[in-house]
MIFI-958133 format. One record per residue: residue in one letter; chain; x, y, z of N, C-alpha, C, O in turn. Coordinates in Angstrom, 3 decimals. Each point is the difference from the previous one (the first is absolute). Layout:
@type->A&mol->A&n_x->X&n_y->Y&n_z->Z&ca_x->X&ca_y->Y&ca_z->Z&c_x->X&c_y->Y&c_z->Z&o_x->X&o_y->Y&o_z->Z
...
// end
This chain:
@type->X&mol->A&n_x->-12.838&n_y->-30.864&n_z->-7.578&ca_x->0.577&ca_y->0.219&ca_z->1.313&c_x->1.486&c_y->0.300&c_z->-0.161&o_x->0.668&o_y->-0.651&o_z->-0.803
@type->X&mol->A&n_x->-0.029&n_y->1.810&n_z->1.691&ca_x->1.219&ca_y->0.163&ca_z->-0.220&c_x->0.364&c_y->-0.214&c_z->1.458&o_x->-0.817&o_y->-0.068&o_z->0.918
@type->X&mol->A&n_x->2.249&n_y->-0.041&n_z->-0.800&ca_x->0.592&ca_y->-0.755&ca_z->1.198&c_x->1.244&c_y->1.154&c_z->0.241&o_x->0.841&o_y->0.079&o_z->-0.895
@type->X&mol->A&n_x->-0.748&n_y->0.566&n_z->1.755&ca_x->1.529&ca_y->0.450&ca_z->0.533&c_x->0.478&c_y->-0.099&c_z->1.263&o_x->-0.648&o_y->-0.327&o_z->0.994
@type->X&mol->A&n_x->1.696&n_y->0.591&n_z->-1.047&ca_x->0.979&ca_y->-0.672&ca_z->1.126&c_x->0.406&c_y->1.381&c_z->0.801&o_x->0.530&o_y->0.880&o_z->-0.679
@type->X&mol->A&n_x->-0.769&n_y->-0.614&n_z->2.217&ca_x->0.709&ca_y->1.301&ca_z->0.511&c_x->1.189&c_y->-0.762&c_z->1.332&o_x->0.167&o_y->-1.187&o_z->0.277
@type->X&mol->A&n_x->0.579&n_y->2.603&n_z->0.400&ca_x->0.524&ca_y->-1.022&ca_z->1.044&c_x->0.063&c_y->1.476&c_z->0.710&o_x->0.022&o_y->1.188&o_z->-0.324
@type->X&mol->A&n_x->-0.005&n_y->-2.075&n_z->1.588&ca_x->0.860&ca_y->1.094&ca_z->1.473&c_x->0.474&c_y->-0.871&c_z->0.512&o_x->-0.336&o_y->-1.173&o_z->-0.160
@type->X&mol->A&n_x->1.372&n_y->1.649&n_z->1.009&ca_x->0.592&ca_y->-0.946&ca_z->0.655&c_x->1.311&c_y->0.746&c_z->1.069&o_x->0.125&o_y->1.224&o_z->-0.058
@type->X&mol->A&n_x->0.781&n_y->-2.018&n_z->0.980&ca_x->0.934&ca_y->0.243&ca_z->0.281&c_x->1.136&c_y->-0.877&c_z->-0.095&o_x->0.021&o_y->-1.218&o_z->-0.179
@type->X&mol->A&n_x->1.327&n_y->2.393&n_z->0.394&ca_x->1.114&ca_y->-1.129&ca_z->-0.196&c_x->1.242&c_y->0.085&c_z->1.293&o_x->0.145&o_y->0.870&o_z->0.859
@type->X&mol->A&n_x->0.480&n_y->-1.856&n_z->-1.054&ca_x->1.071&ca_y->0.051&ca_z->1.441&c_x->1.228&c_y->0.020&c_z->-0.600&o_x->0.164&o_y->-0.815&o_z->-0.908
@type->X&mol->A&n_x->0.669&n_y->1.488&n_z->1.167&ca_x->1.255&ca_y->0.559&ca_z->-0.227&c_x->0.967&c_y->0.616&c_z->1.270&o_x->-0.342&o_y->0.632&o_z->1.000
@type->X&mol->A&n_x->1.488&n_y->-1.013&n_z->-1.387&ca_x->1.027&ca_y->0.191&ca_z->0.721&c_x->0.667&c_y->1.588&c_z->0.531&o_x->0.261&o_y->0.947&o_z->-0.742
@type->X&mol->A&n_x->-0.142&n_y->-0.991&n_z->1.781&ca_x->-0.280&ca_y->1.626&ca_z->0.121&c_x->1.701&c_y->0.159&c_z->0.045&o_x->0.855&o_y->-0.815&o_z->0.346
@type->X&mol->A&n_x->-0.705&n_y->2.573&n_z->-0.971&ca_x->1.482&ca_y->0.101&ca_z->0.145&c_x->0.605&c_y->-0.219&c_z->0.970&o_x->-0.815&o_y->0.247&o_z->0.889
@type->X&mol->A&n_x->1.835&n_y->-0.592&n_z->-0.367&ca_x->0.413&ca_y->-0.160&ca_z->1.571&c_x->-0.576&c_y->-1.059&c_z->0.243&o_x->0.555&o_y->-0.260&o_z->-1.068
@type->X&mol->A&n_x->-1.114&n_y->-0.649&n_z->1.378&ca_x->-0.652&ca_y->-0.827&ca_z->0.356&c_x->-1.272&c_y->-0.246&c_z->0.170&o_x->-0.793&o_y->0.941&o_z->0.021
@type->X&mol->A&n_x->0.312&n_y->-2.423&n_z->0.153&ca_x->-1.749&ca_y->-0.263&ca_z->0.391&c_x->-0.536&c_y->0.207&c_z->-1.418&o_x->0.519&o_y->0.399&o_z->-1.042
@type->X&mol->A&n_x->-1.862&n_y->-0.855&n_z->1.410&ca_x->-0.961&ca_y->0.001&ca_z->-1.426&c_x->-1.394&c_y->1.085&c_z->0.793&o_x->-0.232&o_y->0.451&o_z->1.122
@type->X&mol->A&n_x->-0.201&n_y->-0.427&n_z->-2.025&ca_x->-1.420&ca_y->0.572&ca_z->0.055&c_x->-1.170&c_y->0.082&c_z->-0.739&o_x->0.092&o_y->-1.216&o_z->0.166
@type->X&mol->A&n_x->-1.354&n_y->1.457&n_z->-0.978&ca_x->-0.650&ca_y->-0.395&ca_z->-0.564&c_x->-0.822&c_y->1.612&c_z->-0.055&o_x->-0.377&o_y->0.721&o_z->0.923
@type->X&mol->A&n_x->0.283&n_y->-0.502&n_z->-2.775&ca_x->-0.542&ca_y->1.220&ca_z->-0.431&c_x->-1.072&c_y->-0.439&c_z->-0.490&o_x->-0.528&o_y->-1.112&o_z->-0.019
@type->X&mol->A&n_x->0.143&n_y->2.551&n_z->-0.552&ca_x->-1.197&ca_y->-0.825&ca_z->-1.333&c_x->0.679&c_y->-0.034&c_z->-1.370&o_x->0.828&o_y->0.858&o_z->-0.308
@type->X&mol->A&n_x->-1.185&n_y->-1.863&n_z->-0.523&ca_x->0.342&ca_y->-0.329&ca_z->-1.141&c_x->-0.854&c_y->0.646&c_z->-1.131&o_x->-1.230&o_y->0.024&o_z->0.049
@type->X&mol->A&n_x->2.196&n_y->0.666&n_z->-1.398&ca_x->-0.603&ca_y->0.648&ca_z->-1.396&c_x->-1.398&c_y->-1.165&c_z->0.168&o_x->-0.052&o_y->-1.156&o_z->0.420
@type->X&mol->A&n_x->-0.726&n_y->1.862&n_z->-0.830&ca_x->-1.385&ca_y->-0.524&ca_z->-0.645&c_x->0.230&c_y->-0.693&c_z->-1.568&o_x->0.755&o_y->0.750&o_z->-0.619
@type->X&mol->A&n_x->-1.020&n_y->-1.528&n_z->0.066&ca_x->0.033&ca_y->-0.924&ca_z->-0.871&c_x->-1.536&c_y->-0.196&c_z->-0.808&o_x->-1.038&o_y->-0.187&o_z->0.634
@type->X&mol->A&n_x->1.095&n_y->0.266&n_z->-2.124&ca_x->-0.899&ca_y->-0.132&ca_z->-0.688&c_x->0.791&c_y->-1.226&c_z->-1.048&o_x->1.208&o_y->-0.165&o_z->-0.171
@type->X&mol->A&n_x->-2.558&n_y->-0.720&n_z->-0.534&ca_x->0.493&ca_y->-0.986&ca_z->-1.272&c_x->-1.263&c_y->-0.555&c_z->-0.080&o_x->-1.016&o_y->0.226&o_z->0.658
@type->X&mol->A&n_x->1.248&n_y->-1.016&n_z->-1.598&ca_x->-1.045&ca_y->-0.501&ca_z->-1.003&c_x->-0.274&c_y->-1.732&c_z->0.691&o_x->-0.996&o_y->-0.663&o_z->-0.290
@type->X&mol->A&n_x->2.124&n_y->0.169&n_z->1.238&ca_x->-0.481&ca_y->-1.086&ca_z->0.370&c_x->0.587&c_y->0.100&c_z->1.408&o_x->0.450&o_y->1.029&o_z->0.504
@type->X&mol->A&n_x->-0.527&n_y->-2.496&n_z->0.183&ca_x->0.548&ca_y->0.424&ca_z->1.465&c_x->1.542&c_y->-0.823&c_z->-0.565&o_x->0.874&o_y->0.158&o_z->0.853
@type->X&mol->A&n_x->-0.577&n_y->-0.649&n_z->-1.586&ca_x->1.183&ca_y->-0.061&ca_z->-0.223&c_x->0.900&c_y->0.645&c_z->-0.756&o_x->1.022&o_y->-0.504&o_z->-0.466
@type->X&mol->A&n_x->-1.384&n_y->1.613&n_z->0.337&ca_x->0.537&ca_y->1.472&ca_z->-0.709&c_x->0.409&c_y->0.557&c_z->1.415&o_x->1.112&o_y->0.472&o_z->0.235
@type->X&mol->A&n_x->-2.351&n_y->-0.600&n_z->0.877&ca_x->0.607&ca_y->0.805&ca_z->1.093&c_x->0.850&c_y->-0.490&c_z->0.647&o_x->0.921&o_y->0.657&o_z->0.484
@type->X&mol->A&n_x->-1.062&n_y->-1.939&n_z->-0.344&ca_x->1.305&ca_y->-0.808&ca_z->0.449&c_x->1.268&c_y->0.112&c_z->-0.221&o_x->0.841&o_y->-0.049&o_z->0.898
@type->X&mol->A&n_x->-0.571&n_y->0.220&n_z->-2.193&ca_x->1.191&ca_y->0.483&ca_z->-0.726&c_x->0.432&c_y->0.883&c_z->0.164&o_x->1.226&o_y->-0.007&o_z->0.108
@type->X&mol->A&n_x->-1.846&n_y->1.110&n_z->-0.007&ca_x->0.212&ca_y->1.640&ca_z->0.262&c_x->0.177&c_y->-0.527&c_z->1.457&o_x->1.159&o_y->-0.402&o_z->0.099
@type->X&mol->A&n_x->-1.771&n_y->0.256&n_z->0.960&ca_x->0.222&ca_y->0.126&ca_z->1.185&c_x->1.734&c_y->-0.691&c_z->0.191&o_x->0.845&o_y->0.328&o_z->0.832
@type->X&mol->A&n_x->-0.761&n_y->-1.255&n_z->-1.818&ca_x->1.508&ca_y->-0.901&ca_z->0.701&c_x->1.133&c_y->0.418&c_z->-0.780&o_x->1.149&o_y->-0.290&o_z->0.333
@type->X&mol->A&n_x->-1.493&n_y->1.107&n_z->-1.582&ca_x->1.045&ca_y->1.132&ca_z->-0.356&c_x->0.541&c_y->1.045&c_z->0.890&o_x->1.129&o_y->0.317&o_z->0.376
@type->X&mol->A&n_x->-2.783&n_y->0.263&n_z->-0.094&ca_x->0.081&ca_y->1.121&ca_z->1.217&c_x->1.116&c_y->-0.264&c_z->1.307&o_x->0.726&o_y->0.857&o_z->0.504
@type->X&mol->A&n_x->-0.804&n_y->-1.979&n_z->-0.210&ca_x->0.377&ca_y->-0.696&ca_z->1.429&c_x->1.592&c_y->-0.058&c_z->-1.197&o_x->0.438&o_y->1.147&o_z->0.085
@type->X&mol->A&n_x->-0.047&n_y->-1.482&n_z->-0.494&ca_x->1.671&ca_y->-0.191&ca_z->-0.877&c_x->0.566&c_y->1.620&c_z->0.072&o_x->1.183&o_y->0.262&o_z->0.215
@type->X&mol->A&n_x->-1.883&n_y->0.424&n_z->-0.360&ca_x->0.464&ca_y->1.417&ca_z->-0.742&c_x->-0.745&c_y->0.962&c_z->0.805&o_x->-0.649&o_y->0.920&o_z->-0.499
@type->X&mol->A&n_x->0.732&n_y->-1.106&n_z->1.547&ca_x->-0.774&ca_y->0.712&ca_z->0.318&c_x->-1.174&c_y->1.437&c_z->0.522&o_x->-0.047&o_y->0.804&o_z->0.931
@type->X&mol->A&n_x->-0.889&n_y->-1.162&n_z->-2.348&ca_x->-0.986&ca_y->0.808&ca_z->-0.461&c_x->-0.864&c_y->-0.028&c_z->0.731&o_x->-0.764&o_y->0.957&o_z->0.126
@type->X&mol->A&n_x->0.617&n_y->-2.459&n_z->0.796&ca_x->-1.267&ca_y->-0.319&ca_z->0.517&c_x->-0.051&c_y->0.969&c_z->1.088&o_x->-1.021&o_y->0.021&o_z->0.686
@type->X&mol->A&n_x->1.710&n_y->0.559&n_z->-0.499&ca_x->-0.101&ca_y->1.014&ca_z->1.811&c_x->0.060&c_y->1.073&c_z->-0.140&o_x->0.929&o_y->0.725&o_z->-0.355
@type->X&mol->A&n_x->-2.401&n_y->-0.439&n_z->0.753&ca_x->-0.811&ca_y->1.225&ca_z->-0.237&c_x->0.740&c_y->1.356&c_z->0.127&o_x->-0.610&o_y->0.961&o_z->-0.469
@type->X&mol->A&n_x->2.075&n_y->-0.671&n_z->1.142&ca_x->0.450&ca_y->0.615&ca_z->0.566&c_x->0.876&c_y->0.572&c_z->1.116&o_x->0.356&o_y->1.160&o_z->0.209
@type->X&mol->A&n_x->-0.064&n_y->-2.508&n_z->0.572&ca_x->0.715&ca_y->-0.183&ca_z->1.396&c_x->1.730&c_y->0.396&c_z->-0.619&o_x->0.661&o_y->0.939&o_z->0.442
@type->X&mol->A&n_x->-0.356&n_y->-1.555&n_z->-1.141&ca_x->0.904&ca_y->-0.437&ca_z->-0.591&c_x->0.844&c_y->-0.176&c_z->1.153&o_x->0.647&o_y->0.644&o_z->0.826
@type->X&mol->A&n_x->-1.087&n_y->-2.310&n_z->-1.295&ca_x->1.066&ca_y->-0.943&ca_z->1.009&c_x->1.279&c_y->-0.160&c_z->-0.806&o_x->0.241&o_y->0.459&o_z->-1.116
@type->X&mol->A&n_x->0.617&n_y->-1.283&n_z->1.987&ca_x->1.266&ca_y->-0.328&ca_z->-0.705&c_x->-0.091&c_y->-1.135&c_z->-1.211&o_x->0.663&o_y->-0.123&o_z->-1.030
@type->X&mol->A&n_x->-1.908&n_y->-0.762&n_z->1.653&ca_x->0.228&ca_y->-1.156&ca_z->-1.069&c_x->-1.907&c_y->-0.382&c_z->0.455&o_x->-0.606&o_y->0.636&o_z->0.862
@type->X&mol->A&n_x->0.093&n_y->-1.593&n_z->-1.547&ca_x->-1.575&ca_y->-0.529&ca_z->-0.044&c_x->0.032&c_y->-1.612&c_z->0.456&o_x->0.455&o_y->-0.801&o_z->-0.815
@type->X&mol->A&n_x->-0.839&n_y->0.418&n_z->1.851&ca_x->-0.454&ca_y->-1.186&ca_z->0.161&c_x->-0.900&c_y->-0.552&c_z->-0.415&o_x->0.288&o_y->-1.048&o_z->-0.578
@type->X&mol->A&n_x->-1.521&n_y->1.354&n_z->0.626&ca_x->-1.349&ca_y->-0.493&ca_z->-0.738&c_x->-1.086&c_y->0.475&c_z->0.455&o_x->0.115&o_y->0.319&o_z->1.183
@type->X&mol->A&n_x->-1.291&n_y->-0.105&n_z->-1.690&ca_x->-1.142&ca_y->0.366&ca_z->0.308&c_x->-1.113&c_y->-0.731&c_z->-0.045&o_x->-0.073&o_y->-1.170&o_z->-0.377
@type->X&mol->A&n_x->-0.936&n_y->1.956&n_z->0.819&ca_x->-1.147&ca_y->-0.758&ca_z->-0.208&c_x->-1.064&c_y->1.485&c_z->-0.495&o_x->-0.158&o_y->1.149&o_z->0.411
@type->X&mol->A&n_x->-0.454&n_y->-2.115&n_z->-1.650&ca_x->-0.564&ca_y->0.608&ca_z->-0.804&c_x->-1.670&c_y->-0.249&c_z->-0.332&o_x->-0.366&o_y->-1.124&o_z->-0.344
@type->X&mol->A&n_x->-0.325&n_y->1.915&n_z->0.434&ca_x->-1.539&ca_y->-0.748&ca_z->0.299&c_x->-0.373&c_y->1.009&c_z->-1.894&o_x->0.113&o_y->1.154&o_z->-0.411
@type->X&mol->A&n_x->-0.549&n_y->-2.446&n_z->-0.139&ca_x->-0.797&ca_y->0.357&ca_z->-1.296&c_x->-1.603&c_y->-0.323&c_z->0.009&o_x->-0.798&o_y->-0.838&o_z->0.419
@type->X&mol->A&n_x->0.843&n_y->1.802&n_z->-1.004&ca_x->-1.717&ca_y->0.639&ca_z->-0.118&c_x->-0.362&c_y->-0.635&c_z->-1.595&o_x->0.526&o_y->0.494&o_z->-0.997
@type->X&mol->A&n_x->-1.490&n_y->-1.644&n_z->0.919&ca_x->-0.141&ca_y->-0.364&ca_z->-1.425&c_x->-1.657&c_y->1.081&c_z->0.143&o_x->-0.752&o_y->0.209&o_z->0.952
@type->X&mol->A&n_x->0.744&n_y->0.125&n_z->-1.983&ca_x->-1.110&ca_y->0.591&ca_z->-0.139&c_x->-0.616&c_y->-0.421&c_z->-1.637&o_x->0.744&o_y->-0.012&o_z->-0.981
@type->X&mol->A&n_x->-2.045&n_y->-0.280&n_z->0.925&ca_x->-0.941&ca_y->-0.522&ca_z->-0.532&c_x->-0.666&c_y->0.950&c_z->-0.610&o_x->-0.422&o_y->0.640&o_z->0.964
@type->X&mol->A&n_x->0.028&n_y->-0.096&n_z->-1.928&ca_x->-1.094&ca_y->1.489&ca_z->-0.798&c_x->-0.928&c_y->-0.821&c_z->-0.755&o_x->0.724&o_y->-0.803&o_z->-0.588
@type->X&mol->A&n_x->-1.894&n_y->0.573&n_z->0.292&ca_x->-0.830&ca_y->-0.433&ca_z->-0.354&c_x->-0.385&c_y->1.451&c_z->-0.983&o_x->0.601&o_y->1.052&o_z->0.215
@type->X&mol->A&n_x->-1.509&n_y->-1.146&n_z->-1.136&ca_x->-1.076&ca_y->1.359&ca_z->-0.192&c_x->-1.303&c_y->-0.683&c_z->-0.304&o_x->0.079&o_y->-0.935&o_z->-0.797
@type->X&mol->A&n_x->-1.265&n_y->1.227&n_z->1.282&ca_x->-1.508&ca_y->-0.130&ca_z->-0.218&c_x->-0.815&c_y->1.191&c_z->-0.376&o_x->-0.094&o_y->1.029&o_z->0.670
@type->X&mol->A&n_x->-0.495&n_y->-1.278&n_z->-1.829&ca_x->-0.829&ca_y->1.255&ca_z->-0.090&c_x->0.814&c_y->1.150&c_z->-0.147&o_x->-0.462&o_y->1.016&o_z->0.520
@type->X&mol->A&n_x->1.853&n_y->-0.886&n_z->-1.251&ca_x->0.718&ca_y->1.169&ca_z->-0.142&c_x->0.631&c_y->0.364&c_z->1.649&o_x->0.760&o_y->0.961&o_z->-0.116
@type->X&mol->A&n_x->-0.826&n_y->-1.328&n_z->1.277&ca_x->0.055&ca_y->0.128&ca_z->1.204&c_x->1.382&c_y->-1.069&c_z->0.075&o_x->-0.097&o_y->-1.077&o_z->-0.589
@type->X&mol->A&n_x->1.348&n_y->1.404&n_z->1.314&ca_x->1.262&ca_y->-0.574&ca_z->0.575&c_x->-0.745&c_y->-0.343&c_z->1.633&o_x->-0.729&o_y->0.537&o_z->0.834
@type->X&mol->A&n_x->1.458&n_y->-1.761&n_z->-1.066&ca_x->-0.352&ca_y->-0.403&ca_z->2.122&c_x->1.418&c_y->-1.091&c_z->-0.025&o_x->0.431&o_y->-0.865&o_z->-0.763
@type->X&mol->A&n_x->-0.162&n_y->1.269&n_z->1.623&ca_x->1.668&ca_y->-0.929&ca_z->0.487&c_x->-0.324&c_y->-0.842&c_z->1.340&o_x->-0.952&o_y->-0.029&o_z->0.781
@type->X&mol->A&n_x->1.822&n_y->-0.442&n_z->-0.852&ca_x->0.823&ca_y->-0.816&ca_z->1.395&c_x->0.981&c_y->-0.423&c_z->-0.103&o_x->0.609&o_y->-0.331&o_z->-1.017
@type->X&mol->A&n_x->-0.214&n_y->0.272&n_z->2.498&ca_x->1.385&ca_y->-0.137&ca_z->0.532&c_x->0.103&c_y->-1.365&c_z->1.071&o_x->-0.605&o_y->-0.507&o_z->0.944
@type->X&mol->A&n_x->1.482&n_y->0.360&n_z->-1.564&ca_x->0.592&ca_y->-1.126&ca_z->0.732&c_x->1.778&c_y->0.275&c_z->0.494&o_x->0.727&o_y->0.622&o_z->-0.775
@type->X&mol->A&n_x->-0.165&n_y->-1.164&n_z->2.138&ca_x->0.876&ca_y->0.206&ca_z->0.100&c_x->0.872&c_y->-1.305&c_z->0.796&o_x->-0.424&o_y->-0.878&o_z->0.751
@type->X&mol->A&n_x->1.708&n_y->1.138&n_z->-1.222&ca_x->0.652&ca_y->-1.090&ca_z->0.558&c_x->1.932&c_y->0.833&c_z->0.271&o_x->0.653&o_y->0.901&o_z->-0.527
@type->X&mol->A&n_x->-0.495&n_y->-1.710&n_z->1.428&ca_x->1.379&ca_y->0.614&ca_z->0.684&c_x->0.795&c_y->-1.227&c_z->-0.360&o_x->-0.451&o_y->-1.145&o_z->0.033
@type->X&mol->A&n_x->1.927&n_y->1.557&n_z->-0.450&ca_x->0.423&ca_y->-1.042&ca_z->-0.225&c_x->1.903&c_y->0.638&c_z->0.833&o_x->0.164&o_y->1.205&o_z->0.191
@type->X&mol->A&n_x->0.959&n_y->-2.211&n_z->0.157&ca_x->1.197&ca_y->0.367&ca_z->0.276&c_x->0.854&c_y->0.183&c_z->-1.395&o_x->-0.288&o_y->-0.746&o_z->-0.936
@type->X&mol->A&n_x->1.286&n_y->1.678&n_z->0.783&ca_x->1.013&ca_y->0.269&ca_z->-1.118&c_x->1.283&c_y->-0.111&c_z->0.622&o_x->0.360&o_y->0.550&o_z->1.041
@type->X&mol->A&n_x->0.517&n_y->-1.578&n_z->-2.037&ca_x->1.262&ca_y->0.153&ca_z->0.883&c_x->0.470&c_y->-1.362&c_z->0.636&o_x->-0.678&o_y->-1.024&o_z->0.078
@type->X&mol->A&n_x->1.743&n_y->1.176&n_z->0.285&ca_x->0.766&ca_y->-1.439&ca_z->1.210&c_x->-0.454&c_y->0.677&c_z->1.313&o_x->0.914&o_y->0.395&o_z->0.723
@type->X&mol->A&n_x->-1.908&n_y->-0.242&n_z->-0.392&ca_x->-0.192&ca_y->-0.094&ca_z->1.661&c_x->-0.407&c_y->-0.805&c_z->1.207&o_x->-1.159&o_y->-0.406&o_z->0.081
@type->X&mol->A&n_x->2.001&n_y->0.162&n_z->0.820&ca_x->-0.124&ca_y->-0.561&ca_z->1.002&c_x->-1.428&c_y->-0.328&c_z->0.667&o_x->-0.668&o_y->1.031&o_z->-0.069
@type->X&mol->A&n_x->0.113&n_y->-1.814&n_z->0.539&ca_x->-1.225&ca_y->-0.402&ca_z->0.502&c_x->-0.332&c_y->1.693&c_z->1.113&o_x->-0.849&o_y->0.878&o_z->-0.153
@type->X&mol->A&n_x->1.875&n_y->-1.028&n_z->1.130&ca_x->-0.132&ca_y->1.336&ca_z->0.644&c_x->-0.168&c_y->1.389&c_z->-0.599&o_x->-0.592&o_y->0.954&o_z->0.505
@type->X&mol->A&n_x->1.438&n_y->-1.037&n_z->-2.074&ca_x->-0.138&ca_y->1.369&ca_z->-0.646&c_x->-1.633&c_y->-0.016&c_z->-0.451&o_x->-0.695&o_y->0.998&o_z->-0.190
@type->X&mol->A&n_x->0.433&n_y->-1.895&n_z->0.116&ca_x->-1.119&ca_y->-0.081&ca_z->-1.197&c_x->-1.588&c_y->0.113&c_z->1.651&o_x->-1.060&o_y->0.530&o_z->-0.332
@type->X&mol->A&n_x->1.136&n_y->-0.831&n_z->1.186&ca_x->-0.722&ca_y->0.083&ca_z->1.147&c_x->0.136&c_y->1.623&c_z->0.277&o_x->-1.013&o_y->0.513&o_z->0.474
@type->X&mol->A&n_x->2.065&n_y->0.301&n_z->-0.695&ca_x->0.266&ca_y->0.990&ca_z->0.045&c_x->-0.675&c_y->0.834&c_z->-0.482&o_x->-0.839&o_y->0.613&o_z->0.658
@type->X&mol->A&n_x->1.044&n_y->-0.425&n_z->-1.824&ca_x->-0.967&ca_y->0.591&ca_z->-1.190&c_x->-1.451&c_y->-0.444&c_z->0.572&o_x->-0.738&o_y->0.788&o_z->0.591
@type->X&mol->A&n_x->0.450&n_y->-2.017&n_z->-0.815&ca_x->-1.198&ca_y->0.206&ca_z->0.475&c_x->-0.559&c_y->0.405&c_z->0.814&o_x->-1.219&o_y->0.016&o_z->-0.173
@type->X&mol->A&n_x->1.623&n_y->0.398&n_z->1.172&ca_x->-0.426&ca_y->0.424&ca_z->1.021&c_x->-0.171&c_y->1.313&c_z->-0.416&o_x->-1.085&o_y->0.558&o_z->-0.166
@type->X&mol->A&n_x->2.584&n_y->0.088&n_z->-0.054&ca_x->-0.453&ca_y->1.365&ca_z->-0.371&c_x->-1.107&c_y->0.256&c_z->-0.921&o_x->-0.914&o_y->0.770&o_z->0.292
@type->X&mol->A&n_x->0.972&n_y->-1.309&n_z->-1.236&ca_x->-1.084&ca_y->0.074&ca_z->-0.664&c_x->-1.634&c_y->0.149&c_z->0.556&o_x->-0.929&o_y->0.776&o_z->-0.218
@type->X&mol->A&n_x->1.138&n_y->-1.888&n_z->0.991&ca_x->-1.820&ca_y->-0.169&ca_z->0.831&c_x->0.156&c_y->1.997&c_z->0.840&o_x->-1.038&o_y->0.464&o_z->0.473
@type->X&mol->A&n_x->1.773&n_y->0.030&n_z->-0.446&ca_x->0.377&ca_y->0.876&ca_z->1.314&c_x->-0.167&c_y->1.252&c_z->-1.465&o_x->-0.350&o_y->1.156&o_z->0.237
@type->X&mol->A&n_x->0.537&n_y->-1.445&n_z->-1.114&ca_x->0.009&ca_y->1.550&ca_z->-1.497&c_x->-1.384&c_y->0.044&c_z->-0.345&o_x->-0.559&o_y->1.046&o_z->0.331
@type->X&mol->A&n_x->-0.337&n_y->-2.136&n_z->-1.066&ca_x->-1.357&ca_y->0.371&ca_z->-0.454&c_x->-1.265&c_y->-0.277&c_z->0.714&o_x->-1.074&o_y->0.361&o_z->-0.483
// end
């Protein structure tokens, strides 16, 4: 059985001029979920993690990883997925209600 780690997600960042807002966040691959963790809270330092908005600065995100499971039988691959969302970052109870929401409102 092999095991990998995917991510989507979004992040909240400070918009030029003022206010925040919330994009989608680079997609993320690794070998464990604490590989993605790392990458995600680098991402959020330097920020890589934002897909593109380019904010002034990164507050934190929330990042949903996809562990996926590959089995093979009989020469035949069959997977599953499992997923879990987790917060990145110093965010506020409200920031972090935020994201989620948007989130429930993206997939």
């Amino acid at each position: 059985m092999t095991k990998t780690f995917k991510t989507t997600g979004i992040v909240l960042g400070n918009c030029w001029g003022g206010g925040n807002a919330a994009y989608a966040a680079n997609n993320l691959k690794g070998e464990t979920k604490e590989s993605i963790i790392e990458q995600a809270t680098k991402g959020l330092e330097d920020g890589s993690l934002d897909a593109g908005m380019g904010f002034e600065s990164l507050v934190g995100a929330l990042i949903c990883i996809e562990t996926i499971e590959t089995i093979e039988v009989d020469g035949k691959e069959f997977s599953r997925s499992e997923f879990e969302t987790i917060h990145v970052g110093e965010l506020t109870e409200s920031e972090q209600d935020f994201l989620d929401e948007v989130w429930c409102h993206t997939v």
